[in-house]
N, C-alpha and C positions, 0 to 999 in steps of 0.2 A: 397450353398444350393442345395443339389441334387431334380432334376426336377425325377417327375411321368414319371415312362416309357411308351410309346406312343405304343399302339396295332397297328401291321400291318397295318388292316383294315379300320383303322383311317388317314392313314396318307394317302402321306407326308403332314406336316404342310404348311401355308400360307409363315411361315418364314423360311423354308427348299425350296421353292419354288421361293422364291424373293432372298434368297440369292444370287447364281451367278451376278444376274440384277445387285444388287447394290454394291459386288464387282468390277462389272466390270463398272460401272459408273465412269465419273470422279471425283475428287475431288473437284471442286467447284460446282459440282449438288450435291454430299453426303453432303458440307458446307452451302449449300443451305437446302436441303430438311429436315438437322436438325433444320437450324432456322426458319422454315417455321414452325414447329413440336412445337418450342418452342412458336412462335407470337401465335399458334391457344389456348397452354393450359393457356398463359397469358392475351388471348382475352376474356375467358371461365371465367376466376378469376376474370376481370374487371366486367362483365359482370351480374355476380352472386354479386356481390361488391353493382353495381349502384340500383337492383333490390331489395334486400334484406332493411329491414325497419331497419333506426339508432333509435337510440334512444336517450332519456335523463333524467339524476337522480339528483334531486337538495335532500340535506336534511335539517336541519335546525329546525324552530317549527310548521313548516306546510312540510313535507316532502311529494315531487309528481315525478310523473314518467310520460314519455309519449314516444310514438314513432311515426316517421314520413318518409316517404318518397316522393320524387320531393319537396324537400324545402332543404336548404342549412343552415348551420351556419353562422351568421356574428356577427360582432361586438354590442351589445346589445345597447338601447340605455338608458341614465343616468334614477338610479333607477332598472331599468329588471335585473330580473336574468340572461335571456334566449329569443332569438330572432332570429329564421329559416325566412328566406324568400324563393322567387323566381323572378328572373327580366328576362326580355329580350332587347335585345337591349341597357342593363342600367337602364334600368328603371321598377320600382317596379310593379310586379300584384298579389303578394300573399305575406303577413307575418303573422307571430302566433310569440307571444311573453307573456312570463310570467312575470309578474311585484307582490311585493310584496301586500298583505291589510292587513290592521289592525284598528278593530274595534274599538270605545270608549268604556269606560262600560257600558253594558245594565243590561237591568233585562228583563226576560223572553227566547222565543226562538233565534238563529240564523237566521232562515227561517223570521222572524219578523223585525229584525234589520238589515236587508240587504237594503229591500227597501227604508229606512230611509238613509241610507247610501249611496244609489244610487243617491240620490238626488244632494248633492256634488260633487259626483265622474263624474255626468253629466254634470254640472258648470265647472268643472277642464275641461272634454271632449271639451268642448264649448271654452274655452279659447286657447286649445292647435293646433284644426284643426281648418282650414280656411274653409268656407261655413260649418260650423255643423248645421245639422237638426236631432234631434232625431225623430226618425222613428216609433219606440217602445220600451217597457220595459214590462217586468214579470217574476214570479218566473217559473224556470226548473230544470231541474236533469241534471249531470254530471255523469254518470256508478251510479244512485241512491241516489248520492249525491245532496243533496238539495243545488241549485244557483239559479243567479239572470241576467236574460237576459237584455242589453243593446243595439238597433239596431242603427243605423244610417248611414247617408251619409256624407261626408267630400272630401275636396278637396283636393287630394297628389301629390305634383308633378304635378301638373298645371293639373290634370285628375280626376274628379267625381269617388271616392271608396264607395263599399259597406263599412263599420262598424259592429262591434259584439264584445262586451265586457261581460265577462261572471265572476261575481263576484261567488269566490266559498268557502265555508269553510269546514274545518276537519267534520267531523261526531261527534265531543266530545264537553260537556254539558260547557258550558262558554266560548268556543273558541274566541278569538277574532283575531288568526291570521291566515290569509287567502292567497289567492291568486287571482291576476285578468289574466283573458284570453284576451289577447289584439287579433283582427284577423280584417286583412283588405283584400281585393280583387276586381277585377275588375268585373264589371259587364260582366256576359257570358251565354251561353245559357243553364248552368245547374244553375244558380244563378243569376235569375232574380230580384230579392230582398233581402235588408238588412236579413230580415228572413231568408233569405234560405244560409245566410254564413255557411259554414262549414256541411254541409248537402251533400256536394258533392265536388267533386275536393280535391286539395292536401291538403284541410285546414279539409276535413273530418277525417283525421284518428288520428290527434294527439288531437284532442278532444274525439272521440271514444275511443282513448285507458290512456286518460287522468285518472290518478289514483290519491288521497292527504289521506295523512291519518295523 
């Protein structure tokens, strides 16, 4: 590919100028100064990799979408679709997990038939963590979508977690098939209480950009 000819008055180039230097260098600082060239544009890739938000698409008859970063993929657990954490030292201080819902037959709205529903699903909650204390419950929006808030405290891993289960369905008229937001977290200084799960820290964005249709 023929290069733009270079006006007088412009030049010499940077790379008309280093030339001589780095012929006359030796060969292991030229084998050097290439791999040094290569670590910086592959430290650049990692880099833009860790910072950049994944995401995740489940579809099915409640199809959702949501994206996340400083949470990781693991193994889900029986039942979940879908289950991001974060640990340190081995041990757990943030997860969001999607687990299936499905409603019995109602008559009337969704927004009605949730909290009815919550009632069990609270029973189930109580049976599965050790020290369960519900904290709170009421209805909220998910991006406009009408849900149903779950707060509590629980014991994980021999350590007092915040709780947040957030029962959600389709926007469409009979739906009975849902989705529950499972989200647990350590108590920290942006997340003083059950309420404030996912309000801040890494558990804010994949509910933020939580989508079901």
């Amino acid at each position: 590919m023929a290069t733009i000819p270079l006006k007088p008055q412009y030049g010499p180039t940077l790379g008309t100028l280093l030339a001589p230097r780095w012929h006359a260098a030796p060969r292991a600082v030229r084998i050097l100064a290439r791999a040094a060239a290569v670590g910086l544009v592959v430290l650049v890739i990692a880099a833009t990799l860790a910072l950049w938000p994944a995401t995740y698409s489940h579809g099915g008859s409640a199809p959702f979408h949501f994206s996340y970063r400083g949470l990781y993929r693991t193994t889900p657990e029986a039942g979940q679709y879908v289950r991001i954490d974060r640990r340190a030292g081995g041990r757990l201080e943030d997860s969001f997990a999607v687990s299936p819902l499905r409603l019995p037959p109602y008559a009337g709205g969704e927004s009605g038939e949730l909290p009815v529903y919550a009632s069990g699903y609270i029973d189930r909650l109580s049976g599965k963590f050790r020290d369960f204390v519900l904290r709170g419950e009421g209805k909220t929006r998910v991006n406009t979508v009408p849900a149903y808030n779950i707060f509590y405290t629980a014991r994980i891993e021999g350590r007092e977690m915040y709780g947040r289960d957030v029962l959600l369905l389709p926007e469409r008229q009979g739906v009975r098939d849902g989705v529950a937001l499972e989200m647990l977290t350590l108590p920290s200084a942006g997340v003083t209480s059950p309420l404030e799960v996912a309000t801040a820290g890494v558990l804010e964005r994949p509910v933020e950009t939580f989508t079901i249709s």
